[in-house]
LUMKOL-639175 format. One record per residue (C-alpha): residue in one letter; x, y, z. Coordinates in steps of 0.001 Angstrom, whole numbers, plus 524288, in hexadecimal, padded with zeros to 5 digits. Example, Ala and Ser with C-alpha at 12.3 -4.5 7.8 and 13.67 -1.06 7.14 Angstrom:
residues 2
A8300C7EE6C81E78 S835667FBDC81BE4 
//
This chain:
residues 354
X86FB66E012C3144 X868826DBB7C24F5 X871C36E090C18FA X863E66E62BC1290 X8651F6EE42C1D55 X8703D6F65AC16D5 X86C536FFB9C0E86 X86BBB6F96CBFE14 X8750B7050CBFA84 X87F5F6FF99C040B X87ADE6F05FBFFF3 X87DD36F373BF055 X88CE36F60FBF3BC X890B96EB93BFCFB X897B56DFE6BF5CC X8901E6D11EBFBFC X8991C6C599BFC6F X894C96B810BFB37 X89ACB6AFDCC06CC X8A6006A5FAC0581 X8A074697DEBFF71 X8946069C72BF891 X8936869331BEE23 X888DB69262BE18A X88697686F1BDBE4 X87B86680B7BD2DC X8715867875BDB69 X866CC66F60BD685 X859D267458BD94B X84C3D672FABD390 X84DC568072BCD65 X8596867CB5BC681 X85F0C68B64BCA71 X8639868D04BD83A X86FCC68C94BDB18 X8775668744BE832 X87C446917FBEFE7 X8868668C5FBFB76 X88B3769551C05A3 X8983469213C0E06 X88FC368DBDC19D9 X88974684ABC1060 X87CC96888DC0F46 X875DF688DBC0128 X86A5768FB0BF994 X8658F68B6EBED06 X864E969963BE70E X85EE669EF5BDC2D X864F76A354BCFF2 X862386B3BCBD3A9 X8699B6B0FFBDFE6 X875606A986BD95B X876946B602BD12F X876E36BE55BDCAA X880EE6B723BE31D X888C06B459BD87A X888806C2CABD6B0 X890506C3B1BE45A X89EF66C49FBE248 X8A3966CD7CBEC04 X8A6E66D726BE4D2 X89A256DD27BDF6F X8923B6E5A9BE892 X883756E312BEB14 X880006EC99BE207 X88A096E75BBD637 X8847C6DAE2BD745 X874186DE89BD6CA X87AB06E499BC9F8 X880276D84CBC3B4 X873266D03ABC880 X8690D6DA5CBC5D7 X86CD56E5EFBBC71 X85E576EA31BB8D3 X85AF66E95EBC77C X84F9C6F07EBCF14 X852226F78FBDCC6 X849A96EA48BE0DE X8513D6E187BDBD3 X85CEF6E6D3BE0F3 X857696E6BDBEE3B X853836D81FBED0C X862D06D523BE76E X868FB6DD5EBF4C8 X85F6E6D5BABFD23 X864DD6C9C7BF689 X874006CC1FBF815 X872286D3CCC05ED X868346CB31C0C47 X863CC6BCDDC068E X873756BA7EC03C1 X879696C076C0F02 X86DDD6B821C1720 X872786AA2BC1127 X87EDD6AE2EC13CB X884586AFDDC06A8 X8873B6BDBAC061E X8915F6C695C0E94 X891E06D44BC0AAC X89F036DB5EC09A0 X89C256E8D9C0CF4 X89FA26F542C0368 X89969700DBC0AD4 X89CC66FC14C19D4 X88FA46F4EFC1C81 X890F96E8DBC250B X889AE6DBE0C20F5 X889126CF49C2892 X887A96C20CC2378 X87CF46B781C287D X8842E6AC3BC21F5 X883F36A4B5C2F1F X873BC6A79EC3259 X870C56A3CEC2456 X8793D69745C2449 X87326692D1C31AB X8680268848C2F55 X85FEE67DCCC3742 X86BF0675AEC3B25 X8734867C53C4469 X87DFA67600C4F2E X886526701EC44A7 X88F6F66578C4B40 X8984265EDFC3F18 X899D165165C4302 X8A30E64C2AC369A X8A98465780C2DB9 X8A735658DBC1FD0 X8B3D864FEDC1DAE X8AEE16445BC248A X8A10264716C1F42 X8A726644C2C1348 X8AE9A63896C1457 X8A38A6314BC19DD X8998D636E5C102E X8A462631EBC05A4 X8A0AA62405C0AB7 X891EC625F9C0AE9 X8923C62BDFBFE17 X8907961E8EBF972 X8833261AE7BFF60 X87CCB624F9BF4E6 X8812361D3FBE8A4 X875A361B00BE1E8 X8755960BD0BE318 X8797760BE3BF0DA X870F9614F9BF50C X8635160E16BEF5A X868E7601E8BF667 X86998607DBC036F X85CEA60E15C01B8 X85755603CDC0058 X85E5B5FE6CC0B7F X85A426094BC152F X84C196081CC1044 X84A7B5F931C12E7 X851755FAC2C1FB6 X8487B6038BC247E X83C075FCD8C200F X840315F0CBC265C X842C05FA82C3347 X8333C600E2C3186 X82E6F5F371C3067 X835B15EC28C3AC2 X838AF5F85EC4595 X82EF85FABEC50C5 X82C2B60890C551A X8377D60F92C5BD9 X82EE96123EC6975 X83177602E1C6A79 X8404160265C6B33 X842A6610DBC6EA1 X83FC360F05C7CEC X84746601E2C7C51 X8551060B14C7AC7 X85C2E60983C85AB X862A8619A0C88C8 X8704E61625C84F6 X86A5960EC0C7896 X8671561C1EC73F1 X87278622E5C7248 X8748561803C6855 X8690861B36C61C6 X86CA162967C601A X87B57624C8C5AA1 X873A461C5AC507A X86AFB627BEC4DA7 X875D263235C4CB2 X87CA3628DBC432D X8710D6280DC3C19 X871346362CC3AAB X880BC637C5C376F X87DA062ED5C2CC1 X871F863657C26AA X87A606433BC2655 X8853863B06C1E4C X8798463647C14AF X8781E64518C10CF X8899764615C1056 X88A7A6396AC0A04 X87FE563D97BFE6D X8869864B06BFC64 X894EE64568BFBB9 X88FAD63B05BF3B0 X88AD564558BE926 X8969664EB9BEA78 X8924865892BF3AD X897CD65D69BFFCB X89411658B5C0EB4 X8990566043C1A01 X896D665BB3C27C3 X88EAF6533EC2EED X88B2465771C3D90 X8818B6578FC489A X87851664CBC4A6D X86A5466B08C4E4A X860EE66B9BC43F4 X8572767590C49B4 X856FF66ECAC581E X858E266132C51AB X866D76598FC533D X86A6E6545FC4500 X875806521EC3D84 X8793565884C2F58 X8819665677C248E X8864366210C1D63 X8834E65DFAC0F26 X8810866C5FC0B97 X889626684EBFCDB X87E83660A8BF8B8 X8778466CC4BF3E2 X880B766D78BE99C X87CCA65EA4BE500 X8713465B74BDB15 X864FF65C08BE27A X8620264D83BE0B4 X86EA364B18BE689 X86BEF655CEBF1B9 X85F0F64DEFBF499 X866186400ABF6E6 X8719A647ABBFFBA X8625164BD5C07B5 X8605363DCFC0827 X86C7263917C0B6C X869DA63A35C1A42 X85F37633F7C1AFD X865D362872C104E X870C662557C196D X8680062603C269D X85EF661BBCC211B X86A136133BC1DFB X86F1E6152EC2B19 X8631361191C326B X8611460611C293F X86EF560115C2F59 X8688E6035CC3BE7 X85C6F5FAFFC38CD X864F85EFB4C340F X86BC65F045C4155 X85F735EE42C484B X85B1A5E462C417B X868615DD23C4432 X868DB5E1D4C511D X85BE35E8A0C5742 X85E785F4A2C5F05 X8536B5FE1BC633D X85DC2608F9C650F X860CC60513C56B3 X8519D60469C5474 X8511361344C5902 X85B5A6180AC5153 X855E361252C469E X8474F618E9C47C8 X84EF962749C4D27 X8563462681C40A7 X84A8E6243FC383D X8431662E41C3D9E X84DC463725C3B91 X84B35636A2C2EA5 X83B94639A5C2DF6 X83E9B648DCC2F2E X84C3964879C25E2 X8410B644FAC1A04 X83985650D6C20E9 X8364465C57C13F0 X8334C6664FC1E55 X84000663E0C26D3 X84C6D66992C2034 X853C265B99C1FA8 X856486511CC15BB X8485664FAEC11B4 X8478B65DB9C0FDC X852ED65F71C0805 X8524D6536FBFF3B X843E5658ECBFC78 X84ADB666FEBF7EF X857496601EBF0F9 X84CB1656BBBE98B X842BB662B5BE489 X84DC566B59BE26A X847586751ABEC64 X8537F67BC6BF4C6 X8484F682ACBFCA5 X8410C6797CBFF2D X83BB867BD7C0DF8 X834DD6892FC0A15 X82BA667F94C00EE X829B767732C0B09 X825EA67F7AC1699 X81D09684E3C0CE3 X8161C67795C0BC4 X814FB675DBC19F8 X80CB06830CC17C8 X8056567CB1C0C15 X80BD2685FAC056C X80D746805BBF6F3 X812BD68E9ABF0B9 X820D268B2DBF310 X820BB67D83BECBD X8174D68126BE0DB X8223168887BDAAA X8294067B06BD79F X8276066FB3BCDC2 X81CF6666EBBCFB2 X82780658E5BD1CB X82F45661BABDC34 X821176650CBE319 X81CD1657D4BE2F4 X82A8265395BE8FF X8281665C6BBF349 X81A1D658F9BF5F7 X81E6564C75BF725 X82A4364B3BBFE9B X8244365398C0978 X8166464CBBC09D3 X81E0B63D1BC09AA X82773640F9C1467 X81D42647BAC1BCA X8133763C39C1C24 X81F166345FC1F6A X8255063ADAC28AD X8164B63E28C2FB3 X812E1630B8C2E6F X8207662A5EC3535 X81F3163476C3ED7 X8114E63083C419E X812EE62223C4390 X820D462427C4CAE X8184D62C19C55A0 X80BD0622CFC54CF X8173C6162EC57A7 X81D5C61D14C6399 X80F9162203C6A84 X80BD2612AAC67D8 
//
């Protein structure tokens, strides 16, 4: 039963508690004014300054009604409404309120609905302690001079593999059926390696990893890394722990080009082009994944997919409320990986009906 359902007298004298591990802390936005809020299941909201008041205003010892006092004094019947809807409903729905009952009414929480997401049949493969001690190792790939080397690196390596490779319809059917199971090993490693690009960044800037494991996102196998600390890092920061993935998986397939150019493999060849096309929809806007999220850590936009299903309506409304730079970011990070991705897409399919 919705608690809006009980009648406001009854709502005014029951006391809310906040759960155990809800945490407030500043977070770098474009509006300069949210502020990170962290529940013990480890989801986060960027929240607006009203809504830090409210739930700063939650101590466990002032009723519902005690606290609309200290937040609103000078308050309409309207407002109060809108401030019980608030505590009783939006909080208690993210799973950040529990009521402790005065009068004998019984309240539920819906902390485990709210926390569920996309990514569901979590399997941890290496615990938080041994994310840690090989992200310690990593950590050093993101030094600044380091890193442009191997950048550079990756990006020759896989020109030289675009302008040398043939099309994978050539060697695919040349994989013997045992010779695939290799494939998928060098692929899955592949993978491992991308989630420990996103660890590696986040230990490397002080924040905290948890696991790394195997689960479904929607109907899709995929592994994650639980770098959920990062939204407590600068956003610039926040955007290269996005890219991180996608860093250390280019570095690992460029090991896998130089070992078929010293030894040529087509089961090598495959993992190679799976692995690279693995990436096209990471870069993705419209796809809540690195590409996404390194576009919303870059703007400064927490919310980001509401302005972009909006575009896919040619609806500009949501974005015209921002400043002209973030816009034009926005514009153009969709429309480049778009034509990109379209365009790769295009000629894979044209190569394998030829």
């Amino acid at each position: 039963m919705s608690s809006l359902s009980t009648p406001r007298e009854g709502l005014l004298h029951v006391v809310p508690h906040l759960f155990l591990g809800i945490e407030l802390s500043p977070f770098d936005s474009s509006s300069n004014k949210s502020t990170l809020l962290t529940s013990e299941s480890g989801r986060n909201w960027a929240i607006a300054p009203a809504l830090v008041e409210i739930i700063r205003a939650i101590d466990g010892h002032r009723n519902t009604q005690q606290i609309i006092e200290v937040i609103a004094p000078h308050r309409s019947l309207a407002i109060e409404l809108r401030l019980i809807e608030i505590i009783w409903n939006d909080l208690v729905d993210m799973g950040i309120v529990v009521g402790c009952d005065e009068v004998g009414l019984q309240y539920s929480s819906k902390q485990e609905s709210a926390s569920r997401s996309a990514l569901s049949l979590r399997i941890p493969l290496f615990p938080p302690r041994c994310v840690l001690a090989i992200s310690k190792v990593f950590q050093y790939l993101y030094i600044p001079a380091i890193a442009w080397v191997l950048v550079v690196f990756a990006i020759s390596t896989q020109i030289y593999w675009g302008i040398h490779s043939t099309w994978p319809s050539t060697y695919a059917t040349r994989i013997a059926g045992g010779r695939w199971l290799a494939v998928l090993l060098l692929v899955g490693i592949a993978y491992l390696f991308h989630e420990f690009g996103h660890t590696s960044a986040c230990t490397r800037f002080g924040g905290k990893c948890g696991a790394i494991g195997f689960g479904i996102y929607w109907v899709y196998p995929v592994f994650f890394a639980d770098v959920t600390g990062a939204w407590k890092l600068p956003r610039m920061q926040r955007a290269i722990v996005d890219l991180g993935g996608i860093y250390f998986q280019c570095l690992c397939v460029s090991l896998l080009i130089i070992w078929n150019y010293l030894k040529p493999s087509y089961a090598v060849s495959m993992a190679i082009f799976i692995s690279n096309a693995s990436l096209l929809p990471n870069l993705y806007p419209f796809l809540k994944m690195d590409g996404y999220w390194f576009l919303s850590d870059i703007t400064g936009i927490p919310n980001l997919m509401s302005i972009l299903e909006n575009l896919i309506r040619f609806d500009l409304s949501g974005i015209r409320c921002y400043r002209a730079r973030l816009q034009s970011i926005i514009y153009g990070y969709c429309l480049l990986t778009s034509v990109f991705i379209s365009n790769i897409a295009i000629a894979l399919f044209i190569g394998f009906i030829s």
